[in-house]
C-alpha positions as CSV (number, residue, x, y, z in Angstrom):
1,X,19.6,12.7,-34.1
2,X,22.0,13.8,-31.9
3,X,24.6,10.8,-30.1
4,X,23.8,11.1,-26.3
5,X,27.2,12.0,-24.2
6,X,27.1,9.6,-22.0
7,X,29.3,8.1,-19.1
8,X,29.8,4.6,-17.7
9,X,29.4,4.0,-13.8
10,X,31.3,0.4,-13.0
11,X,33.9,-1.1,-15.3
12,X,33.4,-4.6,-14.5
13,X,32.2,-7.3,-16.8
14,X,29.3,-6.0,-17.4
15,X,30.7,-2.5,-17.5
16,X,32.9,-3.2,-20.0
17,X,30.4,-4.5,-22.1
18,X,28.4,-0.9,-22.5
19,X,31.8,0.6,-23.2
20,X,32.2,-1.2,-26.2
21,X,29.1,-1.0,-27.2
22,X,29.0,2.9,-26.8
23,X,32.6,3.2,-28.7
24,X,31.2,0.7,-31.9
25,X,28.1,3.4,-32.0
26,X,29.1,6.5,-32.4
27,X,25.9,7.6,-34.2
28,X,24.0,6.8,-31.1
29,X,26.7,8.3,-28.4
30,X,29.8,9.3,-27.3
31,X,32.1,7.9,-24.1
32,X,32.4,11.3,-22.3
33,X,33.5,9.3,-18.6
34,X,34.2,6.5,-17.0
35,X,33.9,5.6,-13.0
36,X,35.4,2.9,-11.1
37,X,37.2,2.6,-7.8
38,X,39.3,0.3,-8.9
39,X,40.3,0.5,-12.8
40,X,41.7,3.0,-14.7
41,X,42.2,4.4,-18.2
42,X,45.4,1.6,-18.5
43,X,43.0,-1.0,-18.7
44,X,41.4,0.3,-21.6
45,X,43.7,1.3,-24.6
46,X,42.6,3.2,-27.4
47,X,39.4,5.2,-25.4
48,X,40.2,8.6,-24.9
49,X,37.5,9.7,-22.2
50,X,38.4,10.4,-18.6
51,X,38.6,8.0,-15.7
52,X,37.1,9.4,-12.3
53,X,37.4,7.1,-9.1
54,X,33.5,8.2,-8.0
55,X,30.8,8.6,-9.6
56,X,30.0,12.0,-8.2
57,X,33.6,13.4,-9.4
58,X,32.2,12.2,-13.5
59,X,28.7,13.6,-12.4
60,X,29.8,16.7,-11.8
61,X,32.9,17.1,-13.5
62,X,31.6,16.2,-17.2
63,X,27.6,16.7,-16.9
64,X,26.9,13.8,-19.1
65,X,23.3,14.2,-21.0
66,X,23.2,10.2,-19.8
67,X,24.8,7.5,-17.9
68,X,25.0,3.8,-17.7
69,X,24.9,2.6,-13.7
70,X,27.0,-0.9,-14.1
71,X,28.4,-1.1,-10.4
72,X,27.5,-3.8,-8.2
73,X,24.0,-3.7,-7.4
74,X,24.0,-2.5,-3.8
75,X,25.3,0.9,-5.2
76,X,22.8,1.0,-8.1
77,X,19.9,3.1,-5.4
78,X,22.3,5.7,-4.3
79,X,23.8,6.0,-8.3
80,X,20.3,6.3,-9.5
81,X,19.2,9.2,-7.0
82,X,22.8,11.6,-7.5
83,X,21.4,11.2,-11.3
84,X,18.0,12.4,-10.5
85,X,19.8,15.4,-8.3
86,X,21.6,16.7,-11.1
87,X,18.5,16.1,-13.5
88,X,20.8,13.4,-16.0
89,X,19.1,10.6,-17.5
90,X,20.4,7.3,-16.9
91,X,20.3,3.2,-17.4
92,X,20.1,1.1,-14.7
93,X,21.5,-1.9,-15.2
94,X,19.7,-5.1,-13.6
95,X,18.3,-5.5,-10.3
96,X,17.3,-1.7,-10.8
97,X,18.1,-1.9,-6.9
98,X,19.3,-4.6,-4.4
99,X,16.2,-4.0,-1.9
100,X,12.4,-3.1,-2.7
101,X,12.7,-0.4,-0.5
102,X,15.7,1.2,-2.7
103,X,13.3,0.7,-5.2
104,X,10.5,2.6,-4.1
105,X,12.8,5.2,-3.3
106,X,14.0,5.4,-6.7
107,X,10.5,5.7,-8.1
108,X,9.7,8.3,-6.4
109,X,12.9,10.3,-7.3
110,X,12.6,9.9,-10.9
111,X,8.8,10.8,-11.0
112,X,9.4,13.9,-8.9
113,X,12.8,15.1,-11.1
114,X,11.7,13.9,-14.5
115,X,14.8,12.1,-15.6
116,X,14.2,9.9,-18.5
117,X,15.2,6.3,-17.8
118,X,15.7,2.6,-18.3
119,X,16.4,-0.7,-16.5
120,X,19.0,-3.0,-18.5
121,X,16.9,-6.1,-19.5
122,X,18.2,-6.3,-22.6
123,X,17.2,-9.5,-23.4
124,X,13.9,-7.8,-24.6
125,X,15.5,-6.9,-27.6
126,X,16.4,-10.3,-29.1
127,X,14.8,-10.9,-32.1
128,X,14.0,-14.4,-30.7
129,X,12.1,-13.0,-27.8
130,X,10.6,-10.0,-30.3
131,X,8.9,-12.8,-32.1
132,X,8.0,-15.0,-30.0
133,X,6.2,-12.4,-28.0
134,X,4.2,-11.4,-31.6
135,X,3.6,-15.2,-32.0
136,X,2.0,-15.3,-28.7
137,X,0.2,-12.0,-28.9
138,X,-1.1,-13.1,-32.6
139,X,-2.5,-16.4,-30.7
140,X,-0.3,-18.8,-33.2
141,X,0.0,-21.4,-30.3
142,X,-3.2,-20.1,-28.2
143,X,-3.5,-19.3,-24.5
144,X,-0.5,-19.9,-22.9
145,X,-1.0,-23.0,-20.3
146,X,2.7,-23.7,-19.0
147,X,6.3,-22.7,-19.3
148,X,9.0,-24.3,-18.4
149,X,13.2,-22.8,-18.5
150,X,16.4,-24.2,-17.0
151,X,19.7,-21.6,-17.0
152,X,22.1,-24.1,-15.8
153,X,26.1,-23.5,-16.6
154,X,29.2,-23.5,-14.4
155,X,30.5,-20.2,-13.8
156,X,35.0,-20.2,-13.1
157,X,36.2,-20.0,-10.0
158,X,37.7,-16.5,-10.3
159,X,34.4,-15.3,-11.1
160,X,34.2,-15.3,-7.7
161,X,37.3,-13.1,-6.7
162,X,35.2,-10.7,-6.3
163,X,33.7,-10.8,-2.3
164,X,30.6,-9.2,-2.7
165,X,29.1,-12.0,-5.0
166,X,29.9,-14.8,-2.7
167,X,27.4,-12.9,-0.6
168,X,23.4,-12.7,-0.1
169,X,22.6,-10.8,-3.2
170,X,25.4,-12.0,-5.1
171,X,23.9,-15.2,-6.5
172,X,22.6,-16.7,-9.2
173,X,19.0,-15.4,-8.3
174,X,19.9,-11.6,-8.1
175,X,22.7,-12.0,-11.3
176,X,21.1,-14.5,-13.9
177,X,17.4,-15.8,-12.3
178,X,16.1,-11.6,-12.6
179,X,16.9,-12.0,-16.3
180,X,14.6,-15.2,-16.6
181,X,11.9,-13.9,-14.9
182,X,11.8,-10.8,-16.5
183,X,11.5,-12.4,-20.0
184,X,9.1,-15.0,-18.8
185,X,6.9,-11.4,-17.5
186,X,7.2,-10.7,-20.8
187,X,6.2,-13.3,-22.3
188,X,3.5,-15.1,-20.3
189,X,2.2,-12.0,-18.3
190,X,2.0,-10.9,-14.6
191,X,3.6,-13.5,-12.3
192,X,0.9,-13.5,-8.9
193,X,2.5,-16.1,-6.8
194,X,6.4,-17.5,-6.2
195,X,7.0,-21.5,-4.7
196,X,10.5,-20.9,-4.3
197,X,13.6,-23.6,-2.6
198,X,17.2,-22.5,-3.0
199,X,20.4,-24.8,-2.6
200,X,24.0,-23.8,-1.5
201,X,25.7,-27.2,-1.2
202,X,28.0,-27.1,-3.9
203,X,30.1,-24.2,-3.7
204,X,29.0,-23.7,0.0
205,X,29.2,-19.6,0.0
206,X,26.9,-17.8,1.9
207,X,24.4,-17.1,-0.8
208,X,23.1,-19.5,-3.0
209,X,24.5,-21.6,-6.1
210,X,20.9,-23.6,-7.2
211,X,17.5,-22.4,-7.0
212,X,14.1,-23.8,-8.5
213,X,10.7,-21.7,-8.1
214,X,6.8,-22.9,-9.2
215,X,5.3,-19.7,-10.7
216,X,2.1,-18.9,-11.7
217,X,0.8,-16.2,-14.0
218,X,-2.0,-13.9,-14.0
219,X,-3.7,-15.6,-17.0
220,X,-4.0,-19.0,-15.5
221,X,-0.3,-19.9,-17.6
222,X,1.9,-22.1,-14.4
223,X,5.6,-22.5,-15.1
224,X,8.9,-23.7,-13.8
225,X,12.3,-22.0,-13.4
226,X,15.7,-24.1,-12.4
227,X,18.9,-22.5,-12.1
228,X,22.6,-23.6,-10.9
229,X,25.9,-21.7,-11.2
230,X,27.7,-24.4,-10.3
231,X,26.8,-27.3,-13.0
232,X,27.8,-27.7,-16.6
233,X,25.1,-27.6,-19.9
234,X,24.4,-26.4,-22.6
235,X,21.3,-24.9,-21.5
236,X,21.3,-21.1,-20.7
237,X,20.1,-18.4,-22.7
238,X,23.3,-16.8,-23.9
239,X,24.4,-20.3,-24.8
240,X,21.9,-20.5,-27.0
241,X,22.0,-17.2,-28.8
242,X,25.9,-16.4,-28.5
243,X,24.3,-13.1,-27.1
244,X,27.6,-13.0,-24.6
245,X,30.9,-13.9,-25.5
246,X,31.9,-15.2,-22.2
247,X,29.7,-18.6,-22.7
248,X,30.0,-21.3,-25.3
249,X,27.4,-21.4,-27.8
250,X,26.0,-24.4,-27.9
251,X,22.7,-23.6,-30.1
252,X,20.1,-25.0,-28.0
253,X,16.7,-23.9,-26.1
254,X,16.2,-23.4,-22.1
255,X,13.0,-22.1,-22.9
256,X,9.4,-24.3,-23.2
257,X,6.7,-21.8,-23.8
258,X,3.4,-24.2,-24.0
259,X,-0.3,-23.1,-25.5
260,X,-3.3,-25.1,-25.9
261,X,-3.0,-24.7,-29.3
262,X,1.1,-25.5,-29.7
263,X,4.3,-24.5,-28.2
264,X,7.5,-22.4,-28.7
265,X,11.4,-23.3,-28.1
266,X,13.7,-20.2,-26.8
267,X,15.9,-18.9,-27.9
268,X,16.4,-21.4,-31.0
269,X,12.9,-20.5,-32.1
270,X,11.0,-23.2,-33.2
271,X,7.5,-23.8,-33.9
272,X,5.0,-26.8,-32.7
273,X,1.5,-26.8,-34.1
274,X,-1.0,-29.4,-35.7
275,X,-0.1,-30.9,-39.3
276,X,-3.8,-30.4,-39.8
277,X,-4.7,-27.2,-38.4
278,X,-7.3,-27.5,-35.9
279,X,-6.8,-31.0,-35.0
280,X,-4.8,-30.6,-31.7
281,X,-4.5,-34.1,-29.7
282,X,-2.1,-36.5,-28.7
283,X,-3.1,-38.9,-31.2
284,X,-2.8,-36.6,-34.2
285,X,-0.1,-35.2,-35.9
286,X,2.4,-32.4,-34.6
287,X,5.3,-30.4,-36.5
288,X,8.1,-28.4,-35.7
289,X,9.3,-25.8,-37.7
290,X,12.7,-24.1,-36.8
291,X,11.6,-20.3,-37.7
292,X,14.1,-17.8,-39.5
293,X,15.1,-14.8,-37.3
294,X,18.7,-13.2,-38.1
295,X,19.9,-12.3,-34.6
296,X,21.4,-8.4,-33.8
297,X,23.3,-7.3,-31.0
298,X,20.7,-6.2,-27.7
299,X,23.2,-3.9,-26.3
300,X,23.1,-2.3,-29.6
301,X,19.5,-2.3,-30.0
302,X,19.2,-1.4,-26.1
303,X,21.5,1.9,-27.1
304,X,19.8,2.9,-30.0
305,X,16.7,2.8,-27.6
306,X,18.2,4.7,-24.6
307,X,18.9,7.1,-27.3
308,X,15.3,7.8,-29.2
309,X,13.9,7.6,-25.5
310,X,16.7,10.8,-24.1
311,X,16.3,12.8,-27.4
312,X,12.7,11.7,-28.4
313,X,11.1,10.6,-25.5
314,X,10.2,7.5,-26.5
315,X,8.4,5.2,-24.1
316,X,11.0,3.1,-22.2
317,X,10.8,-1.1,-23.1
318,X,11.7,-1.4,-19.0
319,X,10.9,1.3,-16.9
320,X,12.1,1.4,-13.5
321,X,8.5,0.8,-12.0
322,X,8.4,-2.7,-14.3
323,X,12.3,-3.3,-13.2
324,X,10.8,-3.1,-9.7
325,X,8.2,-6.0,-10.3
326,X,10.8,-7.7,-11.9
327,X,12.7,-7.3,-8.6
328,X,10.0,-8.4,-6.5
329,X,9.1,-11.5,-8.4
330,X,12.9,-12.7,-8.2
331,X,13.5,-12.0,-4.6
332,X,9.9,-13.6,-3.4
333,X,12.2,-16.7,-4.7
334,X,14.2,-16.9,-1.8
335,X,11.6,-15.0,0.1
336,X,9.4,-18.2,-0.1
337,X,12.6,-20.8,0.0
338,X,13.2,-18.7,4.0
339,X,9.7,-18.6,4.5
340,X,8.9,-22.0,3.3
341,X,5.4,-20.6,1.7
342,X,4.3,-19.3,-1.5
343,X,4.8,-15.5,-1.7
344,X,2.7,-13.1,-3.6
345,X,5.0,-10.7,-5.4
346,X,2.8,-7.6,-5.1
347,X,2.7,-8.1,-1.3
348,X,6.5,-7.9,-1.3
349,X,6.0,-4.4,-3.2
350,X,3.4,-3.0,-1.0
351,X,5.1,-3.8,1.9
């Protein structure tokens, strides 16, 4: 199969991430351009593709097959629809848009100009979350009746350099809470209703530092969320997989997923169930079993993917329609925290 020629849009953290991903696959595609207002080719030694200061000037200058939109995410909307112009296939990375309305509009372009794409949840592709969504879908622990997960670390000051994420849209809900809520989509189904309350008394920016939202789930499954940028533990996602090199792995779960019949840790799978199967009470027996699952690279897996689904057309794992209800199930967090009321996600959508 042929590598995709693709171009990066953003060379920020997250940026720079897809760039060395693309440059240690070569079988799955080639750097052919990279855009940023602000960085240039000095900061990246050894990579031989051209640096453009817009994203129109790589658009048009190289004609990527494909391109990975890594910019802040008030510019993802406008990045999105010059792609679907100029008919190139692209990755969005997460929110797939900073509004619902953006998103809607971006629907709509892609439907009507065919362009083959994907929203950057690549958390999908853990192995971890892989099997835990078979577990669940193979009934090993029975109907889901709660989850619970807690993302709490304490981002560096300089993280904050940068102006646009000290303000509304630059927080912890938007950045790291649309990741949780994604998986927990995943995982436990349709999210139907947000309780959201949101906190900004630590680092005292305009948007928030701490959030906490009450969700419940199509399938009658409730669950919890509680995030903070601004406290230290052990307890994020990427600390416990060692999926970014920017946190300390600590090896440890922030994820509860709880069935009638047993329960799952994330992302250090392990396994709760009877000690005599079918005897499932308080007063009898439970065992955990940590379960083997060698760990691989998402951004590598997520790659591979954009690739089969260009070249192949293979069925995207996010499309930007399910990166939309991702989007409105994260923002109906601080929707409800303003409103002080639940909020119904689809609502937000059909608005």
């Amino acid at each position: 199969m042929e590598p995709l020629r693709i171009g990066v849009l953003g060379a920020g953290l997250i940026g720079r991430r897809h760039i060395a991903t693309i440059v240690a696959c070569p079988d799955a595609a080639r750097l052919v351009g990279v855009a940023d207002p602000a960085v240039g080719a000095d900061a990246f030694a050894g990579i031989a593709a051209p640096f453009f200061r817009t994203h129109e000037e790589l658009l048009d200058a190289v004609r990527p097959d494909a391109v990975v939109i890594a910019t802040p995410n008030q510019v993802h909307a406008a990045q999105g629809l010059a792609c679907c112009q100029r008919g190139i296939h692209f990755l969005v990375e997460k929110p797939v848009t900073a509004t619902l309305d953006e998103a809607a509009a971006l629907v709509r372009a892609v439907r009507t100009s065919g362009v083959r794409t994907l929203v950057g949840h690549h958390r999908r592709y853990l192995a971890s979350v892989q099997t835990a969504r078979r577990l669940i879908a193979d009934g090993r622990i029975g109907p889901l009746v709660a989850a619970s997960v807690l993302w709490a670390t304490r981002k560096p000051d300089r993280y904050y350099d940068a102006a646009w994420r000290r303000q509304p849209g630059g927080g912890p809900i938007l950045i790291n809470a649309i990741h949780e809520i994604d998986l927990l989509r995943h995982l436990c189904g349709e999210i139907t209703a947000v309780v959201g309350t949101t906190s900004r008394a630590m680092r005292g920016f305009e948007v928030e530092d701490t959030a906490a939202a009450l969700l419940r789930f199509a399938g009658g499954c409730v669950g919890t969320l509680t995030l903070t940028d601004a406290g230290l533990s052990p307890w994020t996602i990427e600390q416990g997989t060692a999926e970014n090199p920017a946190f300390a792995f600590t090896h440890q779960s922030s994820y509860r997923l709880v069935g009638a019949q047993g329960s799952l840790e994330l992302p250090v799978l392990r396994l709760w169930t009877p000690r005599i199967a079918g005897e499932a009470a308080w007063d009898r027996p439970i065992v955990g079993d940590y379960l083997a699952c060698p760990e691989h690279d998402p951004f590598i897996e997520q790659l591979r993917h954009f690739q089969r689904l260009v070249r192949l057309g293979e069925a995207p794992v996010v499309s930007v329609e399910d990166g939309a209800r991702t989007l409105a199930a994260t923002l109906a967090i601080a929707q409800s925290a303003a409103r002080e009321q639940p909020v119904d996600p689809f609502a937000l959508l059909d608005a």
